[in-house]
Wavefront OBJ file of the C-alpha trace (Angstrom):
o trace
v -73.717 -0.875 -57.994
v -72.540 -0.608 -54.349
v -69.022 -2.507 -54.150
v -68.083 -3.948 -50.932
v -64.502 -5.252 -50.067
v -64.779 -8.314 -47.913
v -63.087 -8.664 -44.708
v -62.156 -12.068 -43.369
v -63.865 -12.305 -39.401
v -63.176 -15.317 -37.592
v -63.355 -18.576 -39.606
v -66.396 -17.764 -41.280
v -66.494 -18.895 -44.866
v -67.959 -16.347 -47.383
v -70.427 -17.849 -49.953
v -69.042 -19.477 -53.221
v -66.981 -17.104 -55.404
v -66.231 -14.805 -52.726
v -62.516 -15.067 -51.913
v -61.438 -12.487 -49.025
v -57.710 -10.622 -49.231
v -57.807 -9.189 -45.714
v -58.403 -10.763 -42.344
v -59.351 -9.158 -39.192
v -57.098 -9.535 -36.798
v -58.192 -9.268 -32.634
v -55.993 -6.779 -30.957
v -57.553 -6.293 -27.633
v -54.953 -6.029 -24.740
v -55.889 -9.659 -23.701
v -54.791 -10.837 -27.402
v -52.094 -13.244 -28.052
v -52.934 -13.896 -32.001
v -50.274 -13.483 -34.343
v -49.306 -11.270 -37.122
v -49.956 -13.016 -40.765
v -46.437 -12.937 -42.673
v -48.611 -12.899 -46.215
v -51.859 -11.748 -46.161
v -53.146 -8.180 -45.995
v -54.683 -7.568 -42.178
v -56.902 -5.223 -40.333
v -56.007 -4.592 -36.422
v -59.307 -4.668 -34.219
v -58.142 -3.104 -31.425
v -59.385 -2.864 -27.863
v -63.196 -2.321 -27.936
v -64.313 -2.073 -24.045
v -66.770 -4.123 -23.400
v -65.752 -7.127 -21.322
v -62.736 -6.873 -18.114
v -59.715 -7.224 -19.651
v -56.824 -8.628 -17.539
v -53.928 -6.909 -20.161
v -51.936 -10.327 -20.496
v -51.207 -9.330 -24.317
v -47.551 -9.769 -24.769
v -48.144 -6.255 -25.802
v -49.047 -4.751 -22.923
v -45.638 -5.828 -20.762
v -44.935 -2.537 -18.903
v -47.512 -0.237 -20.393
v -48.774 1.640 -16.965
v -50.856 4.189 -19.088
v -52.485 1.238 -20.450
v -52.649 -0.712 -17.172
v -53.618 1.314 -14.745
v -56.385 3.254 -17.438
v -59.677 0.905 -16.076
v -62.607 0.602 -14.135
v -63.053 -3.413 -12.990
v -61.120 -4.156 -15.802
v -63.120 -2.560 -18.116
v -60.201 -0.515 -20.627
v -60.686 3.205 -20.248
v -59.820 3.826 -24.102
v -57.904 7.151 -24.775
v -57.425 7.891 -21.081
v -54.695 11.064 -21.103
v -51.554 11.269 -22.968
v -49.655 8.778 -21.134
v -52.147 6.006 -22.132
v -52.124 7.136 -26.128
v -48.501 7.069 -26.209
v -48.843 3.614 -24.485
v -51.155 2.568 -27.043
v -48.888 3.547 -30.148
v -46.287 1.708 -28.498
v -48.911 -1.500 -28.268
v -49.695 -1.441 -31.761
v -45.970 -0.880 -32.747
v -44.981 -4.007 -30.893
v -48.176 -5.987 -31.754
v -46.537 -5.779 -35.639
v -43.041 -5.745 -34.810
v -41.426 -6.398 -37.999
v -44.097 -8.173 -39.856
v -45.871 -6.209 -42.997
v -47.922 -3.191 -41.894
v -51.602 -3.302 -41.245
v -53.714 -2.163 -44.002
v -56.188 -1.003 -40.991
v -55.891 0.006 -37.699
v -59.350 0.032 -36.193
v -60.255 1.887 -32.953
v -62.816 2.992 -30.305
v -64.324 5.229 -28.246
v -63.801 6.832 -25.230
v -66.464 6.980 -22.144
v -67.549 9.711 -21.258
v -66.933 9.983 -17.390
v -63.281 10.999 -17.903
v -63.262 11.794 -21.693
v -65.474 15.099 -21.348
v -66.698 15.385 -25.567
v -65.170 14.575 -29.242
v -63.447 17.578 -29.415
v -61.158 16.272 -25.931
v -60.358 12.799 -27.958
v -59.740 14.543 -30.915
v -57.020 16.638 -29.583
v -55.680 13.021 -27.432
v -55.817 11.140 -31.092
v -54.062 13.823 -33.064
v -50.510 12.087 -31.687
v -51.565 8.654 -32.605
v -52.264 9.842 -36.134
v -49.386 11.447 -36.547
v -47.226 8.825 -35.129
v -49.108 5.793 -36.710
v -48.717 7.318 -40.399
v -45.165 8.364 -39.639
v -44.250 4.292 -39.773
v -47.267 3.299 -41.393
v -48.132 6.084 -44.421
v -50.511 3.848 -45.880
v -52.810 2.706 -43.147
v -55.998 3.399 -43.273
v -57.344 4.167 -39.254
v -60.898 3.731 -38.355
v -63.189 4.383 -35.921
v -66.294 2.328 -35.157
v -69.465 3.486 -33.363
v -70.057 2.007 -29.859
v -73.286 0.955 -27.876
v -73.187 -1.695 -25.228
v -71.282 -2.210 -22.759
v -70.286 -3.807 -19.367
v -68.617 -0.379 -17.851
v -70.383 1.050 -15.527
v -70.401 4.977 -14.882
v -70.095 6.647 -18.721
v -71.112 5.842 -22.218
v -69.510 6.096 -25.309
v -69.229 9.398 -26.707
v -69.425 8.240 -30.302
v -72.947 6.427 -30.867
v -75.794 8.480 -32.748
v -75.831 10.025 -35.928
v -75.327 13.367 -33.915
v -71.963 12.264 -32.526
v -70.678 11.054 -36.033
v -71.483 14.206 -37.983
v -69.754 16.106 -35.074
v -66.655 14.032 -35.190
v -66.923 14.762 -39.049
v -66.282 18.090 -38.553
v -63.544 17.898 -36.724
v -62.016 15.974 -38.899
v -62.336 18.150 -41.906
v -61.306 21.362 -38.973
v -58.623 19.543 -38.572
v -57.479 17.882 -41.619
v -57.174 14.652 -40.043
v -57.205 11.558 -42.267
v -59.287 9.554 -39.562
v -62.454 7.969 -41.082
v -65.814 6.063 -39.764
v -66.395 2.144 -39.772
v -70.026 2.215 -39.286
v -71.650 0.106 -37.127
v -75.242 -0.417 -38.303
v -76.364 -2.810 -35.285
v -75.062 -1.089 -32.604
v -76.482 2.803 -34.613
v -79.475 1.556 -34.432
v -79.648 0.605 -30.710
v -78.211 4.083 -30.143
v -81.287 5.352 -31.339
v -83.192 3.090 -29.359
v -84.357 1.009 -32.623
v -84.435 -3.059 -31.325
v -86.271 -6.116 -31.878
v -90.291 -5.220 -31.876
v -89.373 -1.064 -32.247
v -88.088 -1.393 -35.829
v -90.232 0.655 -38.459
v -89.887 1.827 -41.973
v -89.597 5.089 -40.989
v -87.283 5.212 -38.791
v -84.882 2.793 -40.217
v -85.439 5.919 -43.423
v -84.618 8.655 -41.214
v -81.337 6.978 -39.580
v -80.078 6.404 -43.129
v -80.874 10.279 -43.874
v -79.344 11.743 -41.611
v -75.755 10.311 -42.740
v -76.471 11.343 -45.800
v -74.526 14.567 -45.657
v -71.197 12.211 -44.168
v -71.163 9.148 -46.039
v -68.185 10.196 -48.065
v -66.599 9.820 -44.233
v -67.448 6.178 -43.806
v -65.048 3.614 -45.411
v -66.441 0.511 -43.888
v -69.731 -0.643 -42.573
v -70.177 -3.805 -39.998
v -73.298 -5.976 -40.101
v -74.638 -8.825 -38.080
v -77.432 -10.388 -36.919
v -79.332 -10.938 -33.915
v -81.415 -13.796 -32.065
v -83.372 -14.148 -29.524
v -81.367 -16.205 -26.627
v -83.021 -17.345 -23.215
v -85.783 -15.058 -21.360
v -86.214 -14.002 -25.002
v -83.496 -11.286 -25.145
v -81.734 -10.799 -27.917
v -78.504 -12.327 -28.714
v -76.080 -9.807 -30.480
v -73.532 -10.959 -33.456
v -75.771 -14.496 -33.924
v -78.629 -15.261 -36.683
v -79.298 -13.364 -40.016
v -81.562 -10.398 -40.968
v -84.187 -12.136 -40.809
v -83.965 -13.108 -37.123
v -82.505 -9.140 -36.663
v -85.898 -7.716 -37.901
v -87.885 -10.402 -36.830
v -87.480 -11.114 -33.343
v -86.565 -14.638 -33.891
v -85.176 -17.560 -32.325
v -82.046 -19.112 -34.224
v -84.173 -22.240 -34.907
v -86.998 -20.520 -35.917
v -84.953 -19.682 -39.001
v -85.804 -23.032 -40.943
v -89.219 -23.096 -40.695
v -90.535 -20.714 -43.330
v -89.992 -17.692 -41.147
v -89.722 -14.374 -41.586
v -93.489 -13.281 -41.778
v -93.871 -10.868 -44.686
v -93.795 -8.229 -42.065
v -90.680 -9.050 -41.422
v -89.564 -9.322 -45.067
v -90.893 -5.953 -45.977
v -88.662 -4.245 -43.011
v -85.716 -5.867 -44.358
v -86.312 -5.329 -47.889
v -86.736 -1.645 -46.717
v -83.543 -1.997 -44.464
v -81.795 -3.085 -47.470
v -82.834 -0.738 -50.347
v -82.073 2.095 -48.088
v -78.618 0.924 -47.129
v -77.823 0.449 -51.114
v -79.033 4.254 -51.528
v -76.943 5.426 -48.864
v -73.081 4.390 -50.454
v -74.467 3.772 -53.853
v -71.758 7.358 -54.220
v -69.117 5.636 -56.248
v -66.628 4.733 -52.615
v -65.630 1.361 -52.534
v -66.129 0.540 -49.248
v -64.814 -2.559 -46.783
v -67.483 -5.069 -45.417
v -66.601 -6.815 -41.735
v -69.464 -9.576 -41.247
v -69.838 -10.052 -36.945
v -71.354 -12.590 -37.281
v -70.530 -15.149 -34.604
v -72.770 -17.879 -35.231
v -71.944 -19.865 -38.024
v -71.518 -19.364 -41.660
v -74.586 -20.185 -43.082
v -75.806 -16.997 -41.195
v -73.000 -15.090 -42.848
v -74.386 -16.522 -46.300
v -78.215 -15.151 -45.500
v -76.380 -11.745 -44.685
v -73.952 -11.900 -48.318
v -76.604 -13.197 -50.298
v -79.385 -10.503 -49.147
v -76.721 -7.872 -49.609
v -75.740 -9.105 -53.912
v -79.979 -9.600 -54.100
v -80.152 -5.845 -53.767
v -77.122 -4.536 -56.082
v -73.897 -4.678 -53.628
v -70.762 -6.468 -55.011
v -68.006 -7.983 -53.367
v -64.941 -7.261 -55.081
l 1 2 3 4 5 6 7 8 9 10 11 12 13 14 15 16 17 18 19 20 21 22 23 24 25 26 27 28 29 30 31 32 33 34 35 36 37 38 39 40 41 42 43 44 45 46 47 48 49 50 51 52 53 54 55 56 57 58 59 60 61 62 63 64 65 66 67 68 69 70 71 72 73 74 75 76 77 78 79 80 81 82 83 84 85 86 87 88 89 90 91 92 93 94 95 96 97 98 99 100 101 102 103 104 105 106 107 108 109 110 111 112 113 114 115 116 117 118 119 120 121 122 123 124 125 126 127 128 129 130 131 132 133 134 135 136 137 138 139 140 141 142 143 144 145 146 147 148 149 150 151 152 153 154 155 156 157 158 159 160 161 162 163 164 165 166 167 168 169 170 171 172 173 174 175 176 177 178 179 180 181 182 183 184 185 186 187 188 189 190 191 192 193 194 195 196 197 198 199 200 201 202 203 204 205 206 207 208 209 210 211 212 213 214 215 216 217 218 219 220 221 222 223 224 225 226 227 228 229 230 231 232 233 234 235 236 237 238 239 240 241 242 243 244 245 246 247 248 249 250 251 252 253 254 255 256 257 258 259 260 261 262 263 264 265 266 267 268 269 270 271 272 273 274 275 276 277 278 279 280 281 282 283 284 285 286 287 288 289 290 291 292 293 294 295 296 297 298 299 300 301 302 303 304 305 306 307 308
């Protein structure tokens, strides 16, 4: 049994019986949201992928921050004047309300941020300072693909560049761990709507094999096909994900059993892969609505996960 701690995103309900304890909380540098006084929170913290125009209360003053983009775009961990900016964001952000249980954060771009090793040595003083007011936040890191920057990419999107920043972690005892991403893994490995196979769904879920202990949380969503038949990210169900589908399409008897059998394979393999005794948080992206956050909950309990 694979147990899954859910994480409240958005206003989505969970199905029936499913009662959430933590809420996700947006933290970009354009955020005004506040703190909750009494219920346990996770920080989502500037992600970099639309202009921001750093309005966040927050960010009053915070040159590193401020002066750290490219047409707005946030250059995350810039130099060493923009991380101590950004420990200073998040310190204010919570001010004197309870402590986050999560602090979530991103990747750098690789025009000015040269490898992992380079953010590494950048994030050591956020660690250090974060736990010294925080000890029992848990920080995470989430996989990036996608993008309106223009000039770099992340430098933390395949399975390659996760089992490298795993071993600098462990090198350098550092109690940063992974919120995986599946969505936005598989684009990284060039795996979208119409290129999805058994096989290479099997050999993305291998190769993290030898760091799942590293991953405490996993994000899921769906996708849809919007206008000119692209795909629309964070929208629809599985179904639609694997399928290639329009939203609408999703009440008419669709998937075809194509479609079901990638899924069912999609699913099985995800079970194997943290069926290793972790208990693990689950953040739903699911912008849509909440009957395609059902589909996603209810295909997850249908093949052994529990939300506890």
């Amino acid at each position: 049994m694979v147990k899954l701690i859910p994480i409240l995103y958005g206003n989505k309900r969970y199905p029936y019986g499913i009662k959430p304890k933590i809420k996700e909380i947006p933290a970009h540098f354009d955020s005004k949201t506040k703190i909750p006084c009494n219920f346990d929170y996770s920080l989502h913290t500037e992600y970099s992928y639309y202009p921001r125009k750093f309005t966040s209360p927050a960010c009053k003053g915070l040159i590193g921050i401020k002066r750290a983009d490219k047409r707005g775009v946030p250059k995350l961990w810039f130099d060493e004047d923009w991380v101590g900016d950004f420990i200073v964001f998040i310190f204010r952000l919570v001010g004197e309300k309870r402590p986050p249980k999560i602090i979530e954060i991103h990747p750098p771009f690789n025009d000015y941020c040269k490898n992992l090793s380079h953010f590494v040595d950048l994030y050591e003083k956020f660690e250090r300072e974060i736990l010294n007011k925080y000890p029992d936040v848990q920080i995470f890191i989430e996989n990036r693909y996608g993008t309106q920057y223009h000039g770099g990419n992340f430098i933390l999107s395949t399975t390659y560049d996760l089992k490298k920043l795993t071993k600098l972690i462990e090198t350098r005892e550092l109690k940063l761990r992974i919120a995986l991403d599946i969505p936005q893994l598989f684009s990284a490995h060039n795996m979208e709507i119409g290129r999805f196979s058994k096989k290479r769904i099997s050999q993305i879920f291998k190769e993290l094999y030898p760091i799942r202990g590293y991953i405490m949380s996993i994000h899921l969503w769906g996708k849809c096909l919007g206008k000119n038949k692209r795909p629309t990210s964070h929208v629809g169900t599985l179904d639609s994900y694997f399928g290639g589908l329009k939203c609408k399409e999703l009440s008419k008897g669709n998937p075809q059993e194509q479609v079901r059998e990638l899924k069912v394979h999609f699913l099985r393999e995800l079970h194997d892969l943290l069926n290793d005794g972790l208990v693990r948080y689950f953040v739903p992206e699911v912008n849509s609505n909440s009957i395609h956050l059902h589909s996603i909950v209810k295909d997850l309990i249908s093949f052994g996960f529990e939300f506890i």
